[in-house]
N, C-alpha and C positions, 0 to 999 in steps of 0.2 A: 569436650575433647581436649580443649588447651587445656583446662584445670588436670587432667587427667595425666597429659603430657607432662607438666609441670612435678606433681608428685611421682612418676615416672623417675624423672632427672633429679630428685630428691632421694631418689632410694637407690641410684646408683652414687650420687655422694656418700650414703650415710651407712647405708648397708653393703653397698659392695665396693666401697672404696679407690671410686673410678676417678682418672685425675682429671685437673680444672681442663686441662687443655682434649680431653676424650669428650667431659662433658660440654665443652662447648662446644666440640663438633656433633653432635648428638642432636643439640637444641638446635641449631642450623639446620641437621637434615629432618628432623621430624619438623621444622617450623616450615620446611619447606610439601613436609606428606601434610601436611594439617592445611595447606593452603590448594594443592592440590582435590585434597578431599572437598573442603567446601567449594572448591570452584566445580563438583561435580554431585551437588548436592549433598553428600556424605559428611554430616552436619551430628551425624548422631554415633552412639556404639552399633546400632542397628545396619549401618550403612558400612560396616565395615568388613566386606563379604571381598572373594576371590575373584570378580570380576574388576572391581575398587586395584586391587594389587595388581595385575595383568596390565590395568591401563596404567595405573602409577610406574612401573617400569619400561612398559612399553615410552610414557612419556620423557624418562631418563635414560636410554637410549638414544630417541633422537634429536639430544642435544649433542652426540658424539663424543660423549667424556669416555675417558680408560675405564677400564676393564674395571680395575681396581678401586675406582670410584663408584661406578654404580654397585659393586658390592659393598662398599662400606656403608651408602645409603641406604640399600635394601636392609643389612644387618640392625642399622639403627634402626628399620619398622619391624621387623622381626624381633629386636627384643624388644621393643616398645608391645607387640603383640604377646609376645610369651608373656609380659607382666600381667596384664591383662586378665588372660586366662588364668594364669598363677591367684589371681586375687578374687576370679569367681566375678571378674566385668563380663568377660567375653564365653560363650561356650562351645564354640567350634576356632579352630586356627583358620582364618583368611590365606592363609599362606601353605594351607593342603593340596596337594599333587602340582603345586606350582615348582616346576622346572630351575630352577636355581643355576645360573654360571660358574663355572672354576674360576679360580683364583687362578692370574697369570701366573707363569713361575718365572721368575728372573735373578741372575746370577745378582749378590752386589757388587756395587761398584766399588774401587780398592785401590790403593797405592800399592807400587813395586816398592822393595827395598829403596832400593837406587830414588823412585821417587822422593821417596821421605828423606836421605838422605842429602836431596839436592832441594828441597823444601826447607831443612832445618838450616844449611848452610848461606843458601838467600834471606832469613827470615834471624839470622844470628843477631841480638841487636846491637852491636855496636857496628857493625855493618848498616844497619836500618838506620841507625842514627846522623852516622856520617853522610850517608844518600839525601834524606829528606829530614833536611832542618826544620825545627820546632814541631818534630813528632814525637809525642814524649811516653807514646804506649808501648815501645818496641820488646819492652822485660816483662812485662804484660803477654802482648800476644804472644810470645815465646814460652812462657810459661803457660800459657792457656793449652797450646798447641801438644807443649813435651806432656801437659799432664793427661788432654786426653787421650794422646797417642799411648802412653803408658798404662793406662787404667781402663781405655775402650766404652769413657763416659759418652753418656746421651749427652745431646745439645743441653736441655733442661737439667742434667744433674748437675753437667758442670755451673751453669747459671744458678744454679740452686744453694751452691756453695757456700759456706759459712770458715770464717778464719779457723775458726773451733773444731770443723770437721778434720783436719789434716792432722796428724801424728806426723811429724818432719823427723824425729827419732828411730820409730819403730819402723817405718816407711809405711804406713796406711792409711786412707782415707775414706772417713763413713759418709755413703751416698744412701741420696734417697729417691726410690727409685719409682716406676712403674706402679699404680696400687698401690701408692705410699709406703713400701716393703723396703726396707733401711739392709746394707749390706755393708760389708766392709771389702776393698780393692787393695791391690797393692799401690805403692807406688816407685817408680824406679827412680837410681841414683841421678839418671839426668835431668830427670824432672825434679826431683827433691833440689835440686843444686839451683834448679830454671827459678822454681817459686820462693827459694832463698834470697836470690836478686832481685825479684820483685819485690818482694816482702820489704828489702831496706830501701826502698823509695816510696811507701806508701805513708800516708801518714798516721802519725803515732797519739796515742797507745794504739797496739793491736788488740783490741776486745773481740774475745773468741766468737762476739754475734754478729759481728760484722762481714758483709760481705766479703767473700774472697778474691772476687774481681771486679773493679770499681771498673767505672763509663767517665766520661770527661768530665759529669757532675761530680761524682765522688759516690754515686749511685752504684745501685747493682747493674753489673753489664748483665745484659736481658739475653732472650735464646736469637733474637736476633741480632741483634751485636755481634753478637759470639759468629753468626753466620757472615756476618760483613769481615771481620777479623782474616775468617779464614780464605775467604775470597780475595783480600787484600795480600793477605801473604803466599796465594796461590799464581795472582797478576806478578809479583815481586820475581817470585821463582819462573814467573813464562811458562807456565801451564797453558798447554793448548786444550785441553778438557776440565770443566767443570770438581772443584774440589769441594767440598763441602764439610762438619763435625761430621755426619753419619759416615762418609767414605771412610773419613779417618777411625772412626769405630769399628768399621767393617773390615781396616787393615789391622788393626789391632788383633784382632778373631785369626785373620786368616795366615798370619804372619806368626803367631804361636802354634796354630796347628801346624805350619809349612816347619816349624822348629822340633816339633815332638810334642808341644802339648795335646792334656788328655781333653777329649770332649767335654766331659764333664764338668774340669775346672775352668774349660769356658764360658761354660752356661755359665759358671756361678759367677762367675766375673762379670760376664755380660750382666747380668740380672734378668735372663732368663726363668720363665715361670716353666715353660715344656724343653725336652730337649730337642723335640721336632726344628724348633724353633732356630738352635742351635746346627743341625746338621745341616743348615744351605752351606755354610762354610766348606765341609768335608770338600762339595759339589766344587765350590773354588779350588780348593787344594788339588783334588784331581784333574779340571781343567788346564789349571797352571804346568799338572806332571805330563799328562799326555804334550800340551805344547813345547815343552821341553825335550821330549821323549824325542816327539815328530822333527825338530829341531837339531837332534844331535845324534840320532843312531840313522846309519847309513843305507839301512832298508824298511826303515819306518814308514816311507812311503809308497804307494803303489807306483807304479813306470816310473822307478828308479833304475831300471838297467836291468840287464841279465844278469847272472851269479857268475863269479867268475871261476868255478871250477869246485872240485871237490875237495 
């Protein structure tokens, strides 16, 4: 079963071009159905029948995790199952008339205008610099910040960055994204000017294979980093809520639809593969219109008064 598992997480590398960070979640949760299994005998393909699955989720329920975790685990033996059968191991699905949970639905989380604009102004860096002497990142995380608020990058794409990827003329930057699927974003003048600053404090030559945003080593700043960065400049600015890349991705989306943008050239921005995927945002921009609405017209609410006449 583990050799099995193994070539498994092999053909989502090779053939379906799943990234390191999907396939290591993957190996974790089937490491975790494989250990399960033998602690209940189920040592063979033979043992891998719809009562095997019943109790494997029953026992990932009552560890009390999210919703959205036991499905991610369940999905990981589901397709570790579908291979399976796809390859003539298995010849009934274990996972037949088994009941399956919904996906929560939940709005993302997102910066107002106004926030981003009291974020950028705390986080300016010669302001950073003047505050807390011998911090020497401050055109850095400035630049990290304008470009994924600009571009609506993943934690990872932006860590993923190469000097060579940026066009600082044309305003574009080629990201790589999700399924290794390469796109090109724009980017905007405030951020083009942000990672111009940067750029002349880094050290020289700039060879275009070089990381685009160095760590204190001179290393590539990682997808964690990048998440401390932004926490740091979310404490700066006295954020009483949780900021994180993904919010600031998620304002990106919902802050060009609240403008006119079309759905469409969201996805493609985002690097969206459905646009399903795409339309939670609508669900924000609407939220945001009702509370607006509710907010400013004077019989938006129910027991607001009598009508005052005809």
């Amino acid at each position: 079963m583990k050799q099995l598992a193994d070539r498994f997480l092999l053909h989502l590398k090779a053939q379906r071009n799943f990234s390191r960070n999907t396939i290591k979640a993957y190996q974790y949760d089937l490491g975790e159905f494989l250990g399960y299994a033998a602690a209940n005998k189920a040592v063979s393909l033979a043992g891998l029948d719809r009562p095997l699955m019943r109790g494997y989720i029953a026992s990932i329920n009552d560890k009390k995790v999210s919703r959205n975790t036991l499905l991610r685990k369940i999905s990981a033996v589901r397709s570790f199952m579908a291979w399976l059968l796809e390859t003539g191991q298995l010849e009934t699905d274990p996972f037949d008339l088994i009941t399956i949970p919904k996906k929560e639905k939940r709005l993302p989380r997102f910066l107002t205008e106004g926030e981003v604009g009291k974020l950028q102004d705390y986080n300016l860096p010669e302001r950073v610099e003047a505050r807390e002497k011998g911090y020497y990142f401050a055109l850095r995380d400035y630049a990290l910040f304008e470009l994924v608020y600009s571009s609506g990058l993943r934690r990872s794409e932006a860590a993923g960055l190469n000097v060579g990827d940026l066009d600082l003329y044309s305003g574009f930057a080629r990201v790589m994204g999700k399924g290794s699927r390469e796109r090109l974003v724009p980017v905007g003048d405030k951020a083009l000017t942000a990672i111009r600053a940067y750029l002349e404090t880094r050290p020289k030559p700039l060879s275009h294979g070089l990381p685009l945003f160095l760590n204190h080593k001179n290393g590539r700043l990682g997808g964690a980093g990048i998440a401390l960065v932004f926490r740091k400049m979310a404490k700066r600015a006295r954020f009483a809520r949780p900021m994180n890349p993904h919010s600031v991705r998620h304002s990106f989306a919902t802050h060009l639809l609240d403008h006119g943008c079309d759905l469409k050239s969201v996805q493609e921005m985002l690097g969206h593969k459905n646009l399903q995927t795409t339309e939670i945002y609508t669900h924000v921009s609407l939220e945001r219109l009702k509370e607006v609405y509710d907010k400013a017209h004077p019989r938006a609410k129910r027991g607001g008064g009598p009508a005052s006449g005809n």
